[in-house]
C-alpha positions as CSV (number, residue, x, y, z in Angstrom):
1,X,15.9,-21.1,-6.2
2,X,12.4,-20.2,-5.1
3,X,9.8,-20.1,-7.4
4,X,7.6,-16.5,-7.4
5,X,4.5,-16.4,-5.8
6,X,1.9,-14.5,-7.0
7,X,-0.2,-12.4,-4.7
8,X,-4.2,-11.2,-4.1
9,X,-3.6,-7.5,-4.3
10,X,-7.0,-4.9,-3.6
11,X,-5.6,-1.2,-4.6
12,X,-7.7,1.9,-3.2
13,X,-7.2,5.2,-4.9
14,X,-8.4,7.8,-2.0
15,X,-9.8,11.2,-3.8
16,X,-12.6,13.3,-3.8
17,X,-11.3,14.5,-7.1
18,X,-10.4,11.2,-9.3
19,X,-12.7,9.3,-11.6
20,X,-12.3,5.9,-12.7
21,X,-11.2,7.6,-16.1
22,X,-8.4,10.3,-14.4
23,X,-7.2,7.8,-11.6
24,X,-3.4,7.6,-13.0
25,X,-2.0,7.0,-9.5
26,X,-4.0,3.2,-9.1
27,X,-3.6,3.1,-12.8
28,X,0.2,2.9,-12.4
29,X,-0.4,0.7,-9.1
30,X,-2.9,-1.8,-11.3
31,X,0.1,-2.0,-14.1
32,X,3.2,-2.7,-11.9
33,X,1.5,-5.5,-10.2
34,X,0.3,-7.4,-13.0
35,X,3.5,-6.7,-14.6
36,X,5.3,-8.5,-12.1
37,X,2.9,-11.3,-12.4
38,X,0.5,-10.9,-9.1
39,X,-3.0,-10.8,-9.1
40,X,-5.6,-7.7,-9.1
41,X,-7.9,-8.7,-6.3
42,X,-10.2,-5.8,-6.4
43,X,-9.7,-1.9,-7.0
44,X,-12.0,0.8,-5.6
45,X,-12.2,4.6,-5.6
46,X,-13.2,6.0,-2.1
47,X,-13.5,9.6,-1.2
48,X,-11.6,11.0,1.6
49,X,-13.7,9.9,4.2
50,X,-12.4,8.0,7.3
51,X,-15.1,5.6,8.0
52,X,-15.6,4.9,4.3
53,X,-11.8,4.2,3.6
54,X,-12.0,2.4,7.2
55,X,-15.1,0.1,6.1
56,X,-13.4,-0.8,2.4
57,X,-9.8,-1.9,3.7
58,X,-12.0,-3.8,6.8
59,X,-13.8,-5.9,4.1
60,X,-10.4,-6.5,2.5
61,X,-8.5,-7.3,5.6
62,X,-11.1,-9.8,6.5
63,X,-11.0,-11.4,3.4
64,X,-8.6,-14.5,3.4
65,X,-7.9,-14.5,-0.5
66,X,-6.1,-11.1,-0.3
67,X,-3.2,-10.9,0.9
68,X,-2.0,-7.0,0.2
69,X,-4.0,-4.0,0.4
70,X,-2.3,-0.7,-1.4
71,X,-4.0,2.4,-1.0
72,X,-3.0,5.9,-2.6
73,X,-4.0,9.0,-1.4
74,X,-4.8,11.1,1.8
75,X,-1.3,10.5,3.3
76,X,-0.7,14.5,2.8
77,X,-1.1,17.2,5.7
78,X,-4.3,19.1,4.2
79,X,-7.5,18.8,6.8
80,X,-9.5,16.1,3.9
81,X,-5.7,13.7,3.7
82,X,-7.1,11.2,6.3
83,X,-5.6,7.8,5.4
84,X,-3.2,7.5,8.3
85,X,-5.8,8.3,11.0
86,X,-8.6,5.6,8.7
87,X,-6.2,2.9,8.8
88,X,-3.8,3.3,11.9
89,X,-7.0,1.8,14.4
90,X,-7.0,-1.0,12.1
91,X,-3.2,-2.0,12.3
92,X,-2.1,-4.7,14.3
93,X,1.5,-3.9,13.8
94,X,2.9,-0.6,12.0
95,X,6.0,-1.5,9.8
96,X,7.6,2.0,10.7
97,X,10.5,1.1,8.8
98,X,8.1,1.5,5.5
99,X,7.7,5.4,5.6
100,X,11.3,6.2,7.0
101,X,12.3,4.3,3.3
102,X,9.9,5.8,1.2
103,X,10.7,9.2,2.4
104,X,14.4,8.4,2.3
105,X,14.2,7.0,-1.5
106,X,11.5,10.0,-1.9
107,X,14.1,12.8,-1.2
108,X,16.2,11.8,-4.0
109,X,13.6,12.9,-6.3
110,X,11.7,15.5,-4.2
111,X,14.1,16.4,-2.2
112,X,12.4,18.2,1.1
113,X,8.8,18.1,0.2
114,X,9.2,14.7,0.9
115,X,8.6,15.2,4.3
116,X,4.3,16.1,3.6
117,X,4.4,12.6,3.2
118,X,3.0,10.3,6.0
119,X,3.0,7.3,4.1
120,X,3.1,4.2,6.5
121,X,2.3,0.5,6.3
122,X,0.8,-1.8,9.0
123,X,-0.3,-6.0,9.6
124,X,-4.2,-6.6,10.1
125,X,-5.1,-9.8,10.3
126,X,-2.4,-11.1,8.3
127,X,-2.4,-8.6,5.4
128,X,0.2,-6.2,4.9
129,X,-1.1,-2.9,4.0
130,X,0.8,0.3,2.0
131,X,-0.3,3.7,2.3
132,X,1.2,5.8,-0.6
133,X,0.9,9.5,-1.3
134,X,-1.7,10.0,-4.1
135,X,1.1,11.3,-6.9
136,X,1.5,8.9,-9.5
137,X,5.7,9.5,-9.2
138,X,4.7,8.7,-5.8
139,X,3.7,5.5,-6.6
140,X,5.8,4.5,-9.4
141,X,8.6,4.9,-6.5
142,X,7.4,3.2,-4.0
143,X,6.6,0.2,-6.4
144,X,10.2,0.4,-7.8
145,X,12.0,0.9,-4.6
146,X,10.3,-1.1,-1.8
147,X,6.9,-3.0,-3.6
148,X,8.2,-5.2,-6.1
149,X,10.9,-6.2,-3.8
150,X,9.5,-7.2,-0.9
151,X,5.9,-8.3,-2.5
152,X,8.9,-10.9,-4.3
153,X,10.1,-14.2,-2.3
154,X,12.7,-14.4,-4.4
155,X,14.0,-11.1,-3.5
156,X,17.1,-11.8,-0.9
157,X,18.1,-11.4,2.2
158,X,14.4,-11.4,3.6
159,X,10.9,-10.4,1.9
160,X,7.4,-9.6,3.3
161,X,5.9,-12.5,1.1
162,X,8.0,-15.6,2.9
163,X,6.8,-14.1,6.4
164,X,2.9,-13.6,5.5
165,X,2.4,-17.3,6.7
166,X,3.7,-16.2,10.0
167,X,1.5,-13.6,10.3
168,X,-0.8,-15.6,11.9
169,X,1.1,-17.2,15.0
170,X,0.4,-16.5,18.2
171,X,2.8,-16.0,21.5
């Protein structure tokens, strides 16, 4: 049996509206992940400004001792939701599968609003990184469904955490 590998995670709440005392969405992010036993690498508020969000998850990409970056927020359709269009330049790879699943899981307790959600996840420079909507449910089902799964080498047949090492080959 493989042993469980705990992981540098940096969580980004993206509002122009939540304080560090009203941020329930990171809040519930900050608890899942400890709770499974990985490690809070940093957590930051940014307002929903491209080139702010864009700078932040830069920083965090670049840094070697993180490993995932989750961000909530701005993944709606309203003109300030700007995650997808911050973070997509910085992708090396989108994991399209990521936002097909959430929406899919999403439905069962949404049903069709599910589809103002443009949550995605991508590879840049060897980090995976999640995009969730900004609703704490939101994130308490993404954690539950997909997260804690695949952020889990033991989880079976195939996780995101025995592939981060290959993240880094080259053709």
């Amino acid at each position: 049996m493989t042993d469980f590998l705990p992981l540098a995670i940096a969580v980004a709440t993206v509002s122009d509206t939540r304080t560090e005392h009203n941020d329930t969405s990171g809040d519930a992010l900050v608890e899942h992940l400890t709770k499974a036993g990985h490690v809070l690498a940093e957590r930051a508020l940014v307002r929903d400004d491209r080139y702010l969000l864009r700078a932040l998850v830069s920083r965090w990409i670049a840094d070697p001792g993180i490993s995932v970056v989750i961000t909530t927020g701005g993944t709606g359709l309203t003109g300030r939701d700007i995650t997808p269009e911050a973070l997509l330049p910085l992708f090396d790879k989108t994991v399209e599968g990521f936002g097909e699943l959430f929406r899919m899981v999403s439905y069962e307790e949404i049903g069709t609003s599910t589809l103002q959600s443009r949550a995605l996840a991508g590879l840049a420079n060897g980090t995976v990184i999640f995009c969730l909507p900004g609703s704490t449910g939101a994130c308490h089902t993404a954690w539950n469904a997909i997260l804690a799964p695949q952020l889990d080498r033991r989880h079976r047949p195939c996780n995101f955490v025995e592939l981060l090492p290959r993240f880094w080959e080259k053709a």
